[in-house]
C-alpha positions as a Python dict, from the first residue, in 0.01 Angstrom:
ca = {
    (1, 'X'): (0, 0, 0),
    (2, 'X'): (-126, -341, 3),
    (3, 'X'): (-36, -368, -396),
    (4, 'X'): (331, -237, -301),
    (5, 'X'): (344, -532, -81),
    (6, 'X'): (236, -796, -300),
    (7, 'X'): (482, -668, -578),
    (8, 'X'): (745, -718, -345),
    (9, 'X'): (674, -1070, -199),
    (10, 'X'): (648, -1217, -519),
    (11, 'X'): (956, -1033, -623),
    (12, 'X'): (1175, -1178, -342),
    (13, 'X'): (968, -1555, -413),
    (14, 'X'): (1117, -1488, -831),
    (15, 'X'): (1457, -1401, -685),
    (16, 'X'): (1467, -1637, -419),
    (17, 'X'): (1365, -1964, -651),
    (18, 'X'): (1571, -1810, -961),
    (19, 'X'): (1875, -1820, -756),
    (20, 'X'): (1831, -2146, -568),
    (21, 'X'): (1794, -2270, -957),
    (22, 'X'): (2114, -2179, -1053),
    (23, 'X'): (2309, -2246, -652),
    (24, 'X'): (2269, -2673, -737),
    (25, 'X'): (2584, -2763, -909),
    (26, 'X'): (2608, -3135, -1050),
    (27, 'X'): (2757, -3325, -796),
    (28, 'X'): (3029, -3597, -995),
    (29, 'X'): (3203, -3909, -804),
    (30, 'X'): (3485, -4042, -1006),
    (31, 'X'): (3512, -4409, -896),
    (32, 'X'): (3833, -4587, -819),
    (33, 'X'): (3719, -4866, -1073),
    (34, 'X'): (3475, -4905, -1357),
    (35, 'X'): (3131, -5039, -1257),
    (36, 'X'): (3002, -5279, -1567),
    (37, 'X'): (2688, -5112, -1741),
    (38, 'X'): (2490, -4811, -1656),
    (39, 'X'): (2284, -4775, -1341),
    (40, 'X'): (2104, -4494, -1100),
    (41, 'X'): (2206, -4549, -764),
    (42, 'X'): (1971, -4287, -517),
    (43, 'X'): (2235, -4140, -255),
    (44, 'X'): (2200, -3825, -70),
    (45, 'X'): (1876, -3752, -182),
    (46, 'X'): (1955, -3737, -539),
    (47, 'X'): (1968, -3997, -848),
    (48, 'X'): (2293, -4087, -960),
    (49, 'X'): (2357, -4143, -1363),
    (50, 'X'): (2657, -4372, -1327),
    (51, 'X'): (2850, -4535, -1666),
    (52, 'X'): (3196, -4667, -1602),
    (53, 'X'): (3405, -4496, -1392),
    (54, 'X'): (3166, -4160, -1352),
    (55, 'X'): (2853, -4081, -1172),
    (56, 'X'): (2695, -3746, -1189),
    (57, 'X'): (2368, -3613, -957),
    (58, 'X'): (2243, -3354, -1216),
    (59, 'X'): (1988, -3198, -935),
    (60, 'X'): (2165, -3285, -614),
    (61, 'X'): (1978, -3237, -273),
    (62, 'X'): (2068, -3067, 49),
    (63, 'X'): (2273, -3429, 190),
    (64, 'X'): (2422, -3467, -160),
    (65, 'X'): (2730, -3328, -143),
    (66, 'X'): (2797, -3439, 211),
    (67, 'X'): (2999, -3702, 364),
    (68, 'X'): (2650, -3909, 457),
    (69, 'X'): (2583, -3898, 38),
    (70, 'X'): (2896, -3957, -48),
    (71, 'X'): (2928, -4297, 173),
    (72, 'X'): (2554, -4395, 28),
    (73, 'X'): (2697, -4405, -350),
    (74, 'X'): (3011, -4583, -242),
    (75, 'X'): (2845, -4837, -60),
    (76, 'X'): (2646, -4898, -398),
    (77, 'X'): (2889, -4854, -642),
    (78, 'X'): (3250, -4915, -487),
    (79, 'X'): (3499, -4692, -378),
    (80, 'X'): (3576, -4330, -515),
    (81, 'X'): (3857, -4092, -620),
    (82, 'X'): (3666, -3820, -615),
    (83, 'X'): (3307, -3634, -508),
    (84, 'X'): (3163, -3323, -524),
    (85, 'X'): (3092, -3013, -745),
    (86, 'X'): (3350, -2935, -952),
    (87, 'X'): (3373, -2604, -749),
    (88, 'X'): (3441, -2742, -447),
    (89, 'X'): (3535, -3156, -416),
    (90, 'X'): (3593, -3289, -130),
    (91, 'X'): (3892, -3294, 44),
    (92, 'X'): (4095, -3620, 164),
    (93, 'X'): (3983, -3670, 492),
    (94, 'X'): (3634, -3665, 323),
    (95, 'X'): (3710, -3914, 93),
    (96, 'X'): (3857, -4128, 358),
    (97, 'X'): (3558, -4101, 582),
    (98, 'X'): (3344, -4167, 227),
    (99, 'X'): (3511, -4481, 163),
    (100, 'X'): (3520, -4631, 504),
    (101, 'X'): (3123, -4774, 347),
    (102, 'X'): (3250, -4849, 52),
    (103, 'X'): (3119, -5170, -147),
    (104, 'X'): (3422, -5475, -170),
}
């Protein structure tokens, strides 16, 4: 009995940090203009790899893809046309509310 349970926990622990793996899309922020040079702004929780116009958390964090992360890049890097995973980027409003920090 006490093996049965023991076999189950750690199968839910493989199938709980398997999927949580895979769940973390890339979060990407298109910027309105082109930054000069590369750099790694830390926004959300998460390291941006910006160069140019594009920045890309490759392991976001839980506030990564949230309004609050998205107005921590801008204020770093300028203003953006876009943010979030590909699956799901945010929406106007969003990007409004992002760019209300953004850098001059």
């Amino acid at each position: 009995m006490k093996l049965r349970l023991t076999a189950a926990i750690a199968a839910l622990t493989v199938s709980a940090l398997s999927t949580s793996a895979f769940a973390a899309e890339p979060v990407v922020a298109k910027l309105q203009a082109a930054n000069s040079g590369a750099s790694k702004p830390v926004a959300g929780g998460a390291v941006f790899e910006c160069l140019g116009d594009m920045c890309a958390a490759r392991t976001p964090g839980a506030d990564t893809n949230t309004v609050r992360g998205c107005k921590e890049l801008s204020r770093q890097v300028g203003a953006v046309a876009s943010y979030g995973p590909s699956s799901k980027p945010f929406s106007a409003d969003q990007l409004a509310s992002c760019n209300e920090s953004a850098r001059k």
